[in-house]
N, C-alpha and C positions, 0 to 999 in steps of 0.2 A: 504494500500500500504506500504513496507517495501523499505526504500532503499538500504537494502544490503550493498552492497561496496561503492556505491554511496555516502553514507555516512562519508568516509573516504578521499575522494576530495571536499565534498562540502564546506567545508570553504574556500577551495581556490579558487575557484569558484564563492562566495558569498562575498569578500573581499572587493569589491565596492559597495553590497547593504546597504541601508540607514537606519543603526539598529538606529541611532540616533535621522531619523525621527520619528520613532516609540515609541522611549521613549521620544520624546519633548511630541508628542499627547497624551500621557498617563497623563502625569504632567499636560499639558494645560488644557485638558479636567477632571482630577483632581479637578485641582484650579476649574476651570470656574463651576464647579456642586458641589463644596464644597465635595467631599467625606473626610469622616472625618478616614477611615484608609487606612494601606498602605496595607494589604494584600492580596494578587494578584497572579491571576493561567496565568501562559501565556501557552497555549494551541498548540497545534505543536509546543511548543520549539526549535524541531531540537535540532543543538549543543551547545544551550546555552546562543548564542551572545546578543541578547534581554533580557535576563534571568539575565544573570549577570550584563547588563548597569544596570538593575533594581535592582538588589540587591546591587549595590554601591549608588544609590540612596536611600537607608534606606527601599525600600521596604523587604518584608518578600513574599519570592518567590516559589510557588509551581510550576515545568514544568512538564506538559504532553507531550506525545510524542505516536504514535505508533510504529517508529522504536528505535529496544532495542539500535541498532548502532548507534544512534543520540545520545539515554541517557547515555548512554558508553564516547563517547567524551563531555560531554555536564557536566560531571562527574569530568573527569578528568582537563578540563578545570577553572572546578568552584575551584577545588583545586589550581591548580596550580595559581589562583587569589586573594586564599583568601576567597574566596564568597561563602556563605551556600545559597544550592536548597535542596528542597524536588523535586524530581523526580520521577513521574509514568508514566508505559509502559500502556497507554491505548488509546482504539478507543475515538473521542471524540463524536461519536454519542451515547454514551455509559458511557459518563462520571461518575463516581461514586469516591466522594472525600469523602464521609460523614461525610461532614461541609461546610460552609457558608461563604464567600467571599466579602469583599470590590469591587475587581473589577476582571475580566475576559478578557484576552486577545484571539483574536484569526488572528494573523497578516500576513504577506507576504503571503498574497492569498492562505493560507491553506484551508481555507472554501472550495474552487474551487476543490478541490481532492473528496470531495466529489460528486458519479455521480449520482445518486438519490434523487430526492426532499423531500423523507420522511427523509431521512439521515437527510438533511438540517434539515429539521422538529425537528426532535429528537433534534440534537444537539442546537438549540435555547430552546428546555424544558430542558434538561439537566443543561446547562448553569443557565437559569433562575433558576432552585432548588439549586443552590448552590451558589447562588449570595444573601447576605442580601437584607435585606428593603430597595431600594431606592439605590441599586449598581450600578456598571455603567458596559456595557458590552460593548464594542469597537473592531470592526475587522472592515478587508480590505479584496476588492473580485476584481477582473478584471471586468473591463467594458466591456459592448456589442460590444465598439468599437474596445477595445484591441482585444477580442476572435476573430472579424471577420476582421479587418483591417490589424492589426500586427501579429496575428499569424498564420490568416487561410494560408495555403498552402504557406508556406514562408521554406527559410531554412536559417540560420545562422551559422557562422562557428566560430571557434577559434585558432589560432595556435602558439603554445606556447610550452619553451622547457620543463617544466613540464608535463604540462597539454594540450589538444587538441580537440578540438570537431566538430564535424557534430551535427545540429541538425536542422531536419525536422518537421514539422507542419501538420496536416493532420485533415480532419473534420470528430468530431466523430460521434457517433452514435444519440446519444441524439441533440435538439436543443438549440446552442450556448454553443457548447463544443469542444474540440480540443483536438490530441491526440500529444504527443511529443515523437519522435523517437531520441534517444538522441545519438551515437556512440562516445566514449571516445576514448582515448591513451593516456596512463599516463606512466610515466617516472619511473620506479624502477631505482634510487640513486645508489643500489650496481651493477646492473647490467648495467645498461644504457640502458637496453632495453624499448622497448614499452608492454605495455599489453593494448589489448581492452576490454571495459567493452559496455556493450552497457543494456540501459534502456529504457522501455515504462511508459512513464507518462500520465494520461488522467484529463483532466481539464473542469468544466463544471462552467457557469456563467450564472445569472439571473437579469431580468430588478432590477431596484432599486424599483419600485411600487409592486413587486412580494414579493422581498425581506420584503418590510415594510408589507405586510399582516400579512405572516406569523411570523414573530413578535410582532403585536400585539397579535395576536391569541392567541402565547404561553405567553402570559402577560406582555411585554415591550412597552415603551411610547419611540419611535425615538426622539430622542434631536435634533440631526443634522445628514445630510450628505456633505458630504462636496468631495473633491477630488486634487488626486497628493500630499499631505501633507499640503496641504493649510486649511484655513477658510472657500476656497469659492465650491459656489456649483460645480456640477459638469456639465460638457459642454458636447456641441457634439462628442469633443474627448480627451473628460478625460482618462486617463488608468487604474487608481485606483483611487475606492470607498471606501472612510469612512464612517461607519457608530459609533453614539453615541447615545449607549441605555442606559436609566435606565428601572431599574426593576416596576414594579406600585406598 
């Protein structure tokens, strides 16, 4: 999936998400499994905002991305901060860095873009080949409950003199997956006019006992799961799933 344009409002957009939670759990789960370095792939980077917390924390940061227009701001961003990424435009079921990793990120429910279980597949072996001895591989996915309670067949809106949205919810094809019909109106500054941009996003989620299979299979030992940014596990209506893998 490419975001196009979409790419170019989504920080403003994103301005309230918890990049901060993201980089406590990396550190926490750090310390707590003792990984002895910092060098670290954060995987759907996007524009950078996780990328760069982490590179002001002494990590040594490689960002993947499949949209070039995420690594483009993600880019100029890291300049404008100061902050060295190494940056590749790749699919991550497809990952190829050819080298070895401390740790592996794959966060804000990227994995869920994925609509095929083999994808899923791939991307935990990929992962694990480039993860040293005893790495730690940590992503978040949407809960069963999130996909069917809060997004199935919902619609949310935004109205704002920037930025503006519709967005619809719709059940997709596969089971517990959702598709997002997104309808923008964005503010051009010189003109004052609106422009519509309008996206389809499709999101697919799986039990956490599904999930731990297929990571064992591809050769990871689950540490924890946990959920919402907490320690604790996750409930009947958890929304987000942590998971913390070492490699065997």
């Amino acid at each position: 999936m490419s975001y196009e344009r979409f790419a170019y409002i989504y920080d403003y957009l994103m301005q309230d998400v918890h990049y901060d939670g993201w980089l406590d759990f990396v550190k926490r789960q750090s310390e707590t499994y003792a990984v002895k370095g910092k060098d670290i792939v954060d995987v759907a980077c996007g524009t950078g905002e996780l990328s760069i917390r982490l590179a002001e924390e002494g990590y040594s940061v490689t960002g993947v991305d499949l949209s070039e227009d995420m690594l483009v701001i993600a880019q100029q961003k890291a300049l404008d901060r100061n902050s060295s990424l190494s940056l590749f435009q790749q699919d991550m079921a497809q990952l190829d860095l050819q080298r070895e990793y401390d740790l592996i990120t794959i966060f804000c429910d990227s994995l869920n873009y994925l609509e095929k279980e083999e994808d899923v597949i791939h991307t935990f072996g990929h992962v694990h080949k480039h993860l040293k001895q005893e790495g730690l591989f940590l992503f978040d996915v949407h809960s069963l409950y999130k996909m069917s309670q809060i997004f199935m067949n919902q619609t949310f809106t935004l109205t704002d003199d920037a930025v503006s949205y519709i967005w619809d919810c719709f059940p997709g094809d596969a089971p517990n997956s959702v598709e997002h019909e997104l309808t923008f109106f964005v503010r051009d500054e010189e003109t004052e006019l609106y422009e519509k941009v309008e996206e389809l996003h499709k999101q697919r989620t799986y039990p956490v006992l599904q999930l731990t299979e297929w990571l064992d299979h591809e050769g990871f030992e689950v540490l924890g799961v946990s959920a919402d940014f907490t320690e604790l596990p996750p409930s009947d209506d958890s929304e987000r799933i942590f998971f913390t893998c070492r490699k065997k």
